[in-house]
LOTIMAR-656740 format. One record per residue (C-alpha): residue in three letters; chain; z, y, x. Coordinates in steps of 0.05 Angstrom, whole numbers, always signed. Example, Ala and Ser with C-alpha at 12.3 -4.5 7.8 and 13.67 -1.06 7.14 Angstrom:
2
<resn = ALA | chain = A | c3 = +156 | c2 = -90 | c1 = +246>
<resn = SER | chain = A | c3 = +143 | c2 = -21 | c1 = +273>
This chain:
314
<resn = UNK | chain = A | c3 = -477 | c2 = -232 | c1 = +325>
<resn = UNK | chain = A | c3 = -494 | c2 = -185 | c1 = +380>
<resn = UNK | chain = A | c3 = -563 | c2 = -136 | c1 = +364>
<resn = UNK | chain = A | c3 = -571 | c2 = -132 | c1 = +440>
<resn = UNK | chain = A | c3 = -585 | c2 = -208 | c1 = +451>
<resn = UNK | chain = A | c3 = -658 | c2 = -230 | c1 = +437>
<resn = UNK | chain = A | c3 = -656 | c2 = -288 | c1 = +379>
<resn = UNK | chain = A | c3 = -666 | c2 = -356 | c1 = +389>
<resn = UNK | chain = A | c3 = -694 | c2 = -395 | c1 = +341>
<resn = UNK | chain = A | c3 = -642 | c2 = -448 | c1 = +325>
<resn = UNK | chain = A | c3 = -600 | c2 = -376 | c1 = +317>
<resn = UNK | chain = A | c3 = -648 | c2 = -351 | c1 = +274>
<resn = UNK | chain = A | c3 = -657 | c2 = -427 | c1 = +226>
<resn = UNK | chain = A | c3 = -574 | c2 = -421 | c1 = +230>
<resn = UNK | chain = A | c3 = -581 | c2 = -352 | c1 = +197>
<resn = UNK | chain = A | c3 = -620 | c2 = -369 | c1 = +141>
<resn = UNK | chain = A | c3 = -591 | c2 = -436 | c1 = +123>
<resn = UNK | chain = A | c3 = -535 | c2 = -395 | c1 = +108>
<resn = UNK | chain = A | c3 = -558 | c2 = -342 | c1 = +64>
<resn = UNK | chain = A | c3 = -599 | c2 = -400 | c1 = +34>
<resn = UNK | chain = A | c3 = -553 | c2 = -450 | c1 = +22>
<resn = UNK | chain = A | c3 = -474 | c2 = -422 | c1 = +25>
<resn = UNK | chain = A | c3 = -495 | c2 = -358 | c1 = -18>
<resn = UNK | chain = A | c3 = -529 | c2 = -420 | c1 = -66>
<resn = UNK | chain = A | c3 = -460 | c2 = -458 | c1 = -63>
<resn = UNK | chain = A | c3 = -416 | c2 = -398 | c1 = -79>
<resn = UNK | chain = A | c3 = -426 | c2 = -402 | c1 = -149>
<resn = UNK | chain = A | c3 = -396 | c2 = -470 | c1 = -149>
<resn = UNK | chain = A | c3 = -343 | c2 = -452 | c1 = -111>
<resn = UNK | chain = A | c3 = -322 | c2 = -397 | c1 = -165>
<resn = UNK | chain = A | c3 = -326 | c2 = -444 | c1 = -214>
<resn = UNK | chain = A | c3 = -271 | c2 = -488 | c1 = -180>
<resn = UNK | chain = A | c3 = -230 | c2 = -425 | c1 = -152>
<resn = UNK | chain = A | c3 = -220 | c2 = -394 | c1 = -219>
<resn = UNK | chain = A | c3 = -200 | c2 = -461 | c1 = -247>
<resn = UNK | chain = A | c3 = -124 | c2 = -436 | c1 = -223>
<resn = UNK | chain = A | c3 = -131 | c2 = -368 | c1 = -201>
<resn = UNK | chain = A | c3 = -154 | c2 = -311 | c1 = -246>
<resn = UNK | chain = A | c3 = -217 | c2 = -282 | c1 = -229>
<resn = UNK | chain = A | c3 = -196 | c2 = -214 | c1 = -215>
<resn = UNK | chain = A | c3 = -137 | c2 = -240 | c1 = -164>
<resn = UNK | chain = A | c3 = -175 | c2 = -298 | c1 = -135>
<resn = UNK | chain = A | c3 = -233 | c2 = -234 | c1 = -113>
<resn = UNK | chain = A | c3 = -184 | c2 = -197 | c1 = -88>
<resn = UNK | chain = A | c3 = -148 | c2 = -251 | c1 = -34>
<resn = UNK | chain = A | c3 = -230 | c2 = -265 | c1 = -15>
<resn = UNK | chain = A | c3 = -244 | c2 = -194 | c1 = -10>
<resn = UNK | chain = A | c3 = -182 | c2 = -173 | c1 = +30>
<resn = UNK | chain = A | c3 = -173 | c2 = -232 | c1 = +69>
<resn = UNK | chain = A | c3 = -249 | c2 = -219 | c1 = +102>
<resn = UNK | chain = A | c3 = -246 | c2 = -145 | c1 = +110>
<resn = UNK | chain = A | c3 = -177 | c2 = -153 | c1 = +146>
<resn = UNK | chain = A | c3 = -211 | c2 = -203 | c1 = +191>
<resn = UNK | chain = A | c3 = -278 | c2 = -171 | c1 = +202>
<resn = UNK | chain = A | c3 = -232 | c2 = -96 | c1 = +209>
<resn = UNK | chain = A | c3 = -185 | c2 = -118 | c1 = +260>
<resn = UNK | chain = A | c3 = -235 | c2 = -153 | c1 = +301>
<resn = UNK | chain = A | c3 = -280 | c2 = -87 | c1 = +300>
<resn = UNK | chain = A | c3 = -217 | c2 = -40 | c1 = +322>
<resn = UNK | chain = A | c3 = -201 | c2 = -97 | c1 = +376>
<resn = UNK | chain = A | c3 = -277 | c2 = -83 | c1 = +408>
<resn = UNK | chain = A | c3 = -256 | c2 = -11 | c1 = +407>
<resn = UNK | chain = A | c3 = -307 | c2 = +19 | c1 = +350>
<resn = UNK | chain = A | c3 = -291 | c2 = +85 | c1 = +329>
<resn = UNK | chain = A | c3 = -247 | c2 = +88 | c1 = +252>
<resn = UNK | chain = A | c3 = -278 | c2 = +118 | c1 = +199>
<resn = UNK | chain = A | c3 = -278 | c2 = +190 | c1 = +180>
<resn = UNK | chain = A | c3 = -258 | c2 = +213 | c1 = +121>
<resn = UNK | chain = A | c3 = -333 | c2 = +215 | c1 = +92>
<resn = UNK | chain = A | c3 = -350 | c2 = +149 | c1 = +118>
<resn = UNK | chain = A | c3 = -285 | c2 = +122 | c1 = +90>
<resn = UNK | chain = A | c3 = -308 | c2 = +149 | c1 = +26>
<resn = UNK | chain = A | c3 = -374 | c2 = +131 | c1 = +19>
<resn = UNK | chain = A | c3 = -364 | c2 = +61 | c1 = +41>
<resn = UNK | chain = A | c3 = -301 | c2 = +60 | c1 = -16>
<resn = UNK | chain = A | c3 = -352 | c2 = +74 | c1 = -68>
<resn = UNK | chain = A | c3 = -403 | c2 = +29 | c1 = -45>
<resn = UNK | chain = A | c3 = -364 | c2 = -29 | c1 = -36>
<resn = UNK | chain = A | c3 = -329 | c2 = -21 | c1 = -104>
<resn = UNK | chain = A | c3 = -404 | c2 = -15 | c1 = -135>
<resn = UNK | chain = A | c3 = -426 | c2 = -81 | c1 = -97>
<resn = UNK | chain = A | c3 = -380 | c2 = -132 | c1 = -96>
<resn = UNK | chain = A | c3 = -334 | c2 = -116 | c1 = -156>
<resn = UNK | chain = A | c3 = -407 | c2 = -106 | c1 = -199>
<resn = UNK | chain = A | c3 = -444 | c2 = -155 | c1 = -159>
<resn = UNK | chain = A | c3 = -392 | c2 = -207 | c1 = -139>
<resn = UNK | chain = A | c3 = -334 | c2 = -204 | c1 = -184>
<resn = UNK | chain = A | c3 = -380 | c2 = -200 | c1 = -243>
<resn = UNK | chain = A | c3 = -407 | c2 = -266 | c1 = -229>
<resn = UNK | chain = A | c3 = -333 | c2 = -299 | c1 = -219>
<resn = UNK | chain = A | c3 = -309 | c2 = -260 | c1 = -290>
<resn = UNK | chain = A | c3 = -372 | c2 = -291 | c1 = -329>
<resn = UNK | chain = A | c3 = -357 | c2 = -353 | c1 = -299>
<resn = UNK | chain = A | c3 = -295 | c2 = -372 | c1 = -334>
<resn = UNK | chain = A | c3 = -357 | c2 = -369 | c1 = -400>
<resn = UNK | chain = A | c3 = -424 | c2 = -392 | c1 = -364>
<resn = UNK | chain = A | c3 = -432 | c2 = -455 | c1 = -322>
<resn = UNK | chain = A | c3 = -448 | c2 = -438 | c1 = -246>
<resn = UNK | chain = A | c3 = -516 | c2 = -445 | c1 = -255>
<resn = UNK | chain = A | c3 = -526 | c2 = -402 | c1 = -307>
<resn = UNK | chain = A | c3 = -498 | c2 = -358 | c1 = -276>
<resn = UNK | chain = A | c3 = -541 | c2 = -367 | c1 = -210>
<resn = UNK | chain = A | c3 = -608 | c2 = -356 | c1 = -253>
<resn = UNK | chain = A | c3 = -585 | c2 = -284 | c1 = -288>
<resn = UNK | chain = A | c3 = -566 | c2 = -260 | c1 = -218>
<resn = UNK | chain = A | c3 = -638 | c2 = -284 | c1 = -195>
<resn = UNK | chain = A | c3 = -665 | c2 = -223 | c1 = -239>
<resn = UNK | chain = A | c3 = -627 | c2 = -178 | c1 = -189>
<resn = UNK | chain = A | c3 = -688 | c2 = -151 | c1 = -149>
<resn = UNK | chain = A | c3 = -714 | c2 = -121 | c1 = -221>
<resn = UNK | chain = A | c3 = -660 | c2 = -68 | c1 = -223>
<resn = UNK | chain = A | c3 = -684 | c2 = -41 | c1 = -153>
<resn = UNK | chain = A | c3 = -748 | c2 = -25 | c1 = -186>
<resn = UNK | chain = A | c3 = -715 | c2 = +4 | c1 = -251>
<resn = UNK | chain = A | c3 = -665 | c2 = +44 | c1 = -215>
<resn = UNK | chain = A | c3 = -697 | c2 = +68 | c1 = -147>
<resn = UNK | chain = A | c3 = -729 | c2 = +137 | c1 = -173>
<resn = UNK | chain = A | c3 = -755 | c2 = +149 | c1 = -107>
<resn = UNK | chain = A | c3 = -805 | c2 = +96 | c1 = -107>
<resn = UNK | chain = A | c3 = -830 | c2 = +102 | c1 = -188>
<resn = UNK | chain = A | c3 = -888 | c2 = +136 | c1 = -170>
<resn = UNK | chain = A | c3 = -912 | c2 = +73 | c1 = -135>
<resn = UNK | chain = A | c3 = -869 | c2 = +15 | c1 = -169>
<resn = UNK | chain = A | c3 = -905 | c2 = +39 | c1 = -247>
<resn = UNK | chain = A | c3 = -971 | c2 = +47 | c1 = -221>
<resn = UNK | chain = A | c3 = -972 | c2 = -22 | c1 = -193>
<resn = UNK | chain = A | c3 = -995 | c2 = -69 | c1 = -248>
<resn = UNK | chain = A | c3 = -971 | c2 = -132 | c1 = -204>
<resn = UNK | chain = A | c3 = -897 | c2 = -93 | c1 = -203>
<resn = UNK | chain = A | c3 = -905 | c2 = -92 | c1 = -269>
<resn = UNK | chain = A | c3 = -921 | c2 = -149 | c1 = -290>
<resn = UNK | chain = A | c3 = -870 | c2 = -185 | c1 = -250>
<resn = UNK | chain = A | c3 = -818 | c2 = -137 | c1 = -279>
<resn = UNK | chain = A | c3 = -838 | c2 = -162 | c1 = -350>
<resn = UNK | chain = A | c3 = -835 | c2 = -234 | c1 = -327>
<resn = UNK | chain = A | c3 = -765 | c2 = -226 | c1 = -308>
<resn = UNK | chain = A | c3 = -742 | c2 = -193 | c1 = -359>
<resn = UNK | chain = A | c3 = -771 | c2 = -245 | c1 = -409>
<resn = UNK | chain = A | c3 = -730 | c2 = -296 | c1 = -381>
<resn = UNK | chain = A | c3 = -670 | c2 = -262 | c1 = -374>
<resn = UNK | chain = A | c3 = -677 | c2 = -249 | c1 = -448>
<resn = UNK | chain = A | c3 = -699 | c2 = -327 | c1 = -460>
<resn = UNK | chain = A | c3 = -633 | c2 = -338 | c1 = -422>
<resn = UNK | chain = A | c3 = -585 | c2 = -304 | c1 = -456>
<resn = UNK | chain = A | c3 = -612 | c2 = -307 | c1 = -533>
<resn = UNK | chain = A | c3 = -632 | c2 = -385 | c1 = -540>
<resn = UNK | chain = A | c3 = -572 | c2 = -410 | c1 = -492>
<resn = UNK | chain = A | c3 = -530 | c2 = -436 | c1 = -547>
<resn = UNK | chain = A | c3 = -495 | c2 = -505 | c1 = -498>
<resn = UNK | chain = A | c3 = -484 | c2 = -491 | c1 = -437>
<resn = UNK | chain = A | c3 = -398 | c2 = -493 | c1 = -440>
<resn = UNK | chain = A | c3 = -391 | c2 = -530 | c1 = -509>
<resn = UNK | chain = A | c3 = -318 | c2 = -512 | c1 = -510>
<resn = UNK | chain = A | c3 = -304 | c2 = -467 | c1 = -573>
<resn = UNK | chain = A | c3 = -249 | c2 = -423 | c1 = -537>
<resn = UNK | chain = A | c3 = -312 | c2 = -412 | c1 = -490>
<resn = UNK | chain = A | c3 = -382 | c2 = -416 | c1 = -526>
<resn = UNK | chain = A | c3 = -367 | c2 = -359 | c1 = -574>
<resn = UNK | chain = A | c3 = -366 | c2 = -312 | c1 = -510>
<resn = UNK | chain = A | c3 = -421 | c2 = -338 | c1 = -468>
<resn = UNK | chain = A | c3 = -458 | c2 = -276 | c1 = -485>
<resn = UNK | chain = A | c3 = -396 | c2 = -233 | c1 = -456>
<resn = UNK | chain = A | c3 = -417 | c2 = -271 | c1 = -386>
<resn = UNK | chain = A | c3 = -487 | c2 = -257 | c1 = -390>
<resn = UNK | chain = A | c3 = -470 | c2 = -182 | c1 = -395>
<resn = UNK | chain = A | c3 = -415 | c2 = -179 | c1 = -351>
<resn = UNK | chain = A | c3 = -476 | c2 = -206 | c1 = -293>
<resn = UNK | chain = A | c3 = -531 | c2 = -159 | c1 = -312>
<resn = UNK | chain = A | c3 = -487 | c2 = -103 | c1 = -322>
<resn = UNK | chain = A | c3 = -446 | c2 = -126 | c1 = -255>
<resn = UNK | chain = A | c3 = -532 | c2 = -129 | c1 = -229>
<resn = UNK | chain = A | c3 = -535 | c2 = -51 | c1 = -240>
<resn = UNK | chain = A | c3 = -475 | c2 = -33 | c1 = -200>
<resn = UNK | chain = A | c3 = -485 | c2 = -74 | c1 = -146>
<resn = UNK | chain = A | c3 = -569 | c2 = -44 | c1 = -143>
<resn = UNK | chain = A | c3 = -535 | c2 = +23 | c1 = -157>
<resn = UNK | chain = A | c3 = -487 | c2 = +18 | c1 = -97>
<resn = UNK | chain = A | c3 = -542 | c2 = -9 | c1 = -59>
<resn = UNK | chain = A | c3 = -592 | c2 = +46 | c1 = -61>
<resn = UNK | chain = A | c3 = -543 | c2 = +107 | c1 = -48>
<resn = UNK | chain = A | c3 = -520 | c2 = +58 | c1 = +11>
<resn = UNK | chain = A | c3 = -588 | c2 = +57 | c1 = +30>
<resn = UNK | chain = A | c3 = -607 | c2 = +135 | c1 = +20>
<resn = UNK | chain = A | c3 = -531 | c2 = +165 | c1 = +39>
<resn = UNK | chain = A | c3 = -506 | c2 = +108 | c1 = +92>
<resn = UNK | chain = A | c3 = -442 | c2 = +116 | c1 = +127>
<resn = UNK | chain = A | c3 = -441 | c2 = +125 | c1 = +203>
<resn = UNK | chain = A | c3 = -400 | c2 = +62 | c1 = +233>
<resn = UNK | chain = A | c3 = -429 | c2 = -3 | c1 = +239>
<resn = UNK | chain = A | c3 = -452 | c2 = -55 | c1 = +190>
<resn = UNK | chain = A | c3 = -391 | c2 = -90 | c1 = +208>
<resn = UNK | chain = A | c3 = -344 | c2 = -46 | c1 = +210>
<resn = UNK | chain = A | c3 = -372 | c2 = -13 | c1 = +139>
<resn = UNK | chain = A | c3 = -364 | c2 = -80 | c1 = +116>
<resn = UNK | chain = A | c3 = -295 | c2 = -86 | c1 = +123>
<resn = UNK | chain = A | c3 = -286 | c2 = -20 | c1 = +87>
<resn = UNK | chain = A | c3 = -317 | c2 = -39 | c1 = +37>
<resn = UNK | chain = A | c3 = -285 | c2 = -108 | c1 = +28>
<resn = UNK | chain = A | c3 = -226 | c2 = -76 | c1 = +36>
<resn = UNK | chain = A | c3 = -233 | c2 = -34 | c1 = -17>
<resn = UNK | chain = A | c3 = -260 | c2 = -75 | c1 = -67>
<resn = UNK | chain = A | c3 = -204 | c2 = -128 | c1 = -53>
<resn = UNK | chain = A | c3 = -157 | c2 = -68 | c1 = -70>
<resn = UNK | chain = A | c3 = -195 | c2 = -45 | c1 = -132>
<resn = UNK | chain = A | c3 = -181 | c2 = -123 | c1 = -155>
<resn = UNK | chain = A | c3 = -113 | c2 = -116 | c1 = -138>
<resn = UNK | chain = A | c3 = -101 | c2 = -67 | c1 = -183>
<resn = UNK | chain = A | c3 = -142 | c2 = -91 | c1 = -233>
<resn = UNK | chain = A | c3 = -105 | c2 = -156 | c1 = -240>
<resn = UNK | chain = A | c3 = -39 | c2 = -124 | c1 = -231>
<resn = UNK | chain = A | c3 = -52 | c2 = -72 | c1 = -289>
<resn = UNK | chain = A | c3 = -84 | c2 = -111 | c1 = -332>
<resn = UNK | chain = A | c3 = -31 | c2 = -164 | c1 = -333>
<resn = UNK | chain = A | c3 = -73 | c2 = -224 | c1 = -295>
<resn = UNK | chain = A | c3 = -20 | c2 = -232 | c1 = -240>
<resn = UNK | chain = A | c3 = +34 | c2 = -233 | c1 = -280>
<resn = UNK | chain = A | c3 = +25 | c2 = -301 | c1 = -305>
<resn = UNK | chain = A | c3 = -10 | c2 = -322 | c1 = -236>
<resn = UNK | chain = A | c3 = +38 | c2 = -373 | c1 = -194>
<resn = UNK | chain = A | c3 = +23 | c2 = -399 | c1 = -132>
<resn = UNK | chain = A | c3 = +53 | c2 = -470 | c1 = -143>
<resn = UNK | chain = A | c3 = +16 | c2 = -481 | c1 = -201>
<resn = UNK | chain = A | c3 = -56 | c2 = -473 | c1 = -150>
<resn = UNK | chain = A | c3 = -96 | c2 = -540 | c1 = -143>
<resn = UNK | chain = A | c3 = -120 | c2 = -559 | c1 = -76>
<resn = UNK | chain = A | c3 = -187 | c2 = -550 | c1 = -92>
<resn = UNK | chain = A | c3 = -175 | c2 = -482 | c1 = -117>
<resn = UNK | chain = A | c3 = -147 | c2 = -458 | c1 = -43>
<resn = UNK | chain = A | c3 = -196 | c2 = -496 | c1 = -16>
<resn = UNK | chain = A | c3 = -248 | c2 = -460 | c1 = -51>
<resn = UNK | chain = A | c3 = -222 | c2 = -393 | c1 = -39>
<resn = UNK | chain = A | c3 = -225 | c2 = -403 | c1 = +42>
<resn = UNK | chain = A | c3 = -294 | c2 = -433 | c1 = +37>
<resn = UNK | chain = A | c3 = -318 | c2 = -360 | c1 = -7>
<resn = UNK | chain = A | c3 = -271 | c2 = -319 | c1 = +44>
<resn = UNK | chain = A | c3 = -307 | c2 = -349 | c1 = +106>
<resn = UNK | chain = A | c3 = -365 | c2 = -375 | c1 = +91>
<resn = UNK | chain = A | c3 = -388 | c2 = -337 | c1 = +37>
<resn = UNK | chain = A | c3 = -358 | c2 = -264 | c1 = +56>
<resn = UNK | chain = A | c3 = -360 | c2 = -274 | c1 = +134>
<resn = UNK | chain = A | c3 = -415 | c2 = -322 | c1 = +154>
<resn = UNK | chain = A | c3 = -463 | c2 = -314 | c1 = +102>
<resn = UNK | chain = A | c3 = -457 | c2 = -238 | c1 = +97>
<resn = UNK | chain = A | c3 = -462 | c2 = -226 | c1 = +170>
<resn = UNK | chain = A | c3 = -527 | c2 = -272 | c1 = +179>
<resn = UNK | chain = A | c3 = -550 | c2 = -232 | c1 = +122>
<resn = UNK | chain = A | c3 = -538 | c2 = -163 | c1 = +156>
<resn = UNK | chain = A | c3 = -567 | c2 = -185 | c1 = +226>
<resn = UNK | chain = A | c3 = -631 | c2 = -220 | c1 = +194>
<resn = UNK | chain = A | c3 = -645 | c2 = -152 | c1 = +156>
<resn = UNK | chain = A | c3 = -646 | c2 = -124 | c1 = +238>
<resn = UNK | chain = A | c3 = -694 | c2 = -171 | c1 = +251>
<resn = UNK | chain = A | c3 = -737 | c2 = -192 | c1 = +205>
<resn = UNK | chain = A | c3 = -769 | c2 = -158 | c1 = +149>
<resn = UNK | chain = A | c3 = -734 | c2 = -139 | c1 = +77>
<resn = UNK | chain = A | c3 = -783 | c2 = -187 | c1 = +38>
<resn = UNK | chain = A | c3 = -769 | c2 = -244 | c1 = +83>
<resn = UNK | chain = A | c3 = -691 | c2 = -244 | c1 = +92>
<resn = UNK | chain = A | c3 = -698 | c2 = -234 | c1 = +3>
<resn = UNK | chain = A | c3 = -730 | c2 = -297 | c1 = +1>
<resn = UNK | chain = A | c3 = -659 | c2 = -323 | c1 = -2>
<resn = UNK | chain = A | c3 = -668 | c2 = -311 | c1 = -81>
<resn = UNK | chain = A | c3 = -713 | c2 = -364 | c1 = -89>
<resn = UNK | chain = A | c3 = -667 | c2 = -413 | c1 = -62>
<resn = UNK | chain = A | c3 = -596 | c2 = -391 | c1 = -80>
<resn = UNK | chain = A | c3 = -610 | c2 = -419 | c1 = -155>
<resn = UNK | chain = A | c3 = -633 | c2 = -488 | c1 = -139>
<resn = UNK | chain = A | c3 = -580 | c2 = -494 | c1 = -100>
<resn = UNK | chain = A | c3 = -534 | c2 = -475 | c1 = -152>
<resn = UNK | chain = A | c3 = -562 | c2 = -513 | c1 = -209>
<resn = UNK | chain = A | c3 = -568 | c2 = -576 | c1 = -159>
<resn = UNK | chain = A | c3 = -493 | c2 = -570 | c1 = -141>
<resn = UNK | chain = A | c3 = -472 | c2 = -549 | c1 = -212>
<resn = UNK | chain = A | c3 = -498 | c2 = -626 | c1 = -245>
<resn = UNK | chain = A | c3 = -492 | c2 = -660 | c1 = -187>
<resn = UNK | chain = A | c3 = -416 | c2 = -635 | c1 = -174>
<resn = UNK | chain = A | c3 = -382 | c2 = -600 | c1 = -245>
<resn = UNK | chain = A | c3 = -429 | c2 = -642 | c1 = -278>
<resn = UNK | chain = A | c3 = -466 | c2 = -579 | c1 = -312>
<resn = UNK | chain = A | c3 = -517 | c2 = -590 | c1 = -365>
<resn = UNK | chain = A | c3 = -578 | c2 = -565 | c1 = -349>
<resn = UNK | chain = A | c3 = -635 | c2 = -563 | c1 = -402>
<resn = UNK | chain = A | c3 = -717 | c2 = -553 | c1 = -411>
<resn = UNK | chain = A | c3 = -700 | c2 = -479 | c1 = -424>
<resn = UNK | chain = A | c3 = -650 | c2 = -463 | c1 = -365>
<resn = UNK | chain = A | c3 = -714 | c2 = -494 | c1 = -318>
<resn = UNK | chain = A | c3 = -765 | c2 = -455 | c1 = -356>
<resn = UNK | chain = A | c3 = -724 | c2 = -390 | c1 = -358>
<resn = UNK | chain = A | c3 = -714 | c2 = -388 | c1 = -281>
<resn = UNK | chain = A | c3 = -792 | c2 = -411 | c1 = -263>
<resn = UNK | chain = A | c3 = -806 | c2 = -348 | c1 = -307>
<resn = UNK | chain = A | c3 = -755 | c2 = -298 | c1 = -271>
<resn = UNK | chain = A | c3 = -775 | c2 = -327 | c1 = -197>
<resn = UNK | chain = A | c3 = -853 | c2 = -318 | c1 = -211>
<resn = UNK | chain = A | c3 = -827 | c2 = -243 | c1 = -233>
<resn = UNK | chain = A | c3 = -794 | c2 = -234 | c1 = -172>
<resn = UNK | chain = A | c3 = -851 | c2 = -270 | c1 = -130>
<resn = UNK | chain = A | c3 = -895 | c2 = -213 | c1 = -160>
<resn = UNK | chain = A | c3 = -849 | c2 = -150 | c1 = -147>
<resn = UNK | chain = A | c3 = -846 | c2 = -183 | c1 = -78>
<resn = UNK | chain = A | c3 = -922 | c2 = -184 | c1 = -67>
<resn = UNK | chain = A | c3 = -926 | c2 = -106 | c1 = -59>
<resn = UNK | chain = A | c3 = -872 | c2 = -71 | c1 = -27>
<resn = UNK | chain = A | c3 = -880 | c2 = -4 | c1 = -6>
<resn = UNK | chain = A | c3 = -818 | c2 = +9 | c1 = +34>
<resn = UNK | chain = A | c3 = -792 | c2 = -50 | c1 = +92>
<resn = UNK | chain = A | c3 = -729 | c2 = -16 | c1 = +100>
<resn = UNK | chain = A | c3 = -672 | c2 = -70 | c1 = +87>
<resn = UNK | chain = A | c3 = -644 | c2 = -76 | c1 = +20>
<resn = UNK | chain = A | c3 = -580 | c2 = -102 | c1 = +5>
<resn = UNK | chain = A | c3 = -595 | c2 = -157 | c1 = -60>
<resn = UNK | chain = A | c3 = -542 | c2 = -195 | c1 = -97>
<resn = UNK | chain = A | c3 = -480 | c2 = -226 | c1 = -61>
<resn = UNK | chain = A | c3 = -441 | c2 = -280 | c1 = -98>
């Protein structure tokens, strides 16, 4: 997507069908992925296999490498942000349904308040803020405490709670490597500080799995179809497509628009989760993520900064 070319609509509808419903879809496709792959290796083919893609075609065009600095910064950042923010979600996974899953990540825009010092001064004297933050909170809380059947399995429902917290704390890295993105950004591209940070946090998983004995056990025979299959459709769709439209809407149109996404990514999730894996979903899951989106719908009433900010990527 070229900055230089006005957008067309139909661009424009393409762009946000994809943040709306592939980012939505990704938590399904996790579920299946990880079904023969272990998280941590399964991250690390999706997060290498993009940032090779989106790195070479960047050096082909003729952009400028990295400095050191850049390099650096963009290391940091995309460890913070897609290990926290994406890998989290594929870890808890293996505990928590997909659309579980989907809802706690919904509570994302919260930590931007919590953490963003810069802004306090206006975010706590804003009883809207809030009062949305509460909301969300609330629900996360109803979420995590009263969930007691979403993966019956034995092996699995004793650490449910271990997949909740994996998300929120996997929620504070990626808002954490989000705002010193935002306040110290590197100087390439979007694209091209994409890549680095795939890159790097495809290598972080690498070693992760490696040292922690994942791959050891990990054969590539013993991968389903629909586990490959899966992993291309995240790698594309979810870390090319999707993340691009997401970058060049944020050029376009403002913050609090291209966020919207965060109303839809769960319904789309929960749809796909019991219409697909067949994923129970109760009164309380419903009521839990009405609660966290009208939080959300009131942090988003009052925003005192339009300056894009990057949200949670599954």
């Amino acid at each position: 997507m070229n900055n230089s070319v006005p957008a067309s609509k139909s661009t424009v509808i393409f762009a946000f069908a994809a943040i709306y419903i592939i980012w939505g879809s990704t938590y399904l496709a996790i579920l299946f992925a990880i079904e023969s792959i272990p998280p941590f290796l399964m991250s690390a083919f999706r997060f290498l296999g993009a940032g090779l893609i989106l790195y070479v075609w960047k050096t082909c065009r003729g952009e400028q490498q990295p400095d050191f600095s850049s390099f650096g910064k963009n290391a940091i950042y995309g460890t913070l942000m897609l290990v926290g923010g994406t890998v989290s979600v594929t870890w808890a996974e293996q505990y928590i349904s997909s659309s579980i899953a989907a809802i706690i990540v919904t509570a994302v825009p919260f930590w931007f308040i919590v953490l963003d010092k810069r802004q306090w001064s206006f975010y706590f004297s804003n009883k809207i803020i809030i009062t949305g933050l509460f909301l969300g909170f609330v629900g996360v809380v109803m979420l995590v405490a009263f969930n007691r059947h979403d993966r019956p399995d034995s092996l699995v429902s004793g650490k449910q709670w271990l997949g909740a917290l994996a998300i929120i704390l996997g929620s504070i890295a990626w808002t954490s490597g989000s705002l010193l993105s935002k306040y110290k950004p590197a100087n390439n591209s979007v694209v091209m500080n994409a890549s680095i940070q795939l890159l790097a946090a495809g290598f972080f998983c690498t070693m992760v799995s490696i040292f922690s004995g994942e791959a050891r056990n990990f054969y590539f025979v013993n991968v389903t179809f629909d586990a490959w299959l899966s992993l291309f459709y995240l790698m594309i769709m979810g870390s090319l497509v999707a993340y691009l439209s997401y970058l060049w809407l944020l050029k376009i149109r403002p913050a609090a628009v291209v966020s919207s996404y965060v109303y839809v990514n769960p319904i789309v999730a929960l749809l796909l989760g019991t219409l697909i894996a067949r994923e129970r979903i109760t009164v309380l899951h419903l009521s839990a993520l009405v609660i966290i989106l009208t939080g959300v719908l009131f942090v988003n009433m009052r925003k005192i900064d339009t300056k894009p900010k990057k949200l949670a990527l599954p």
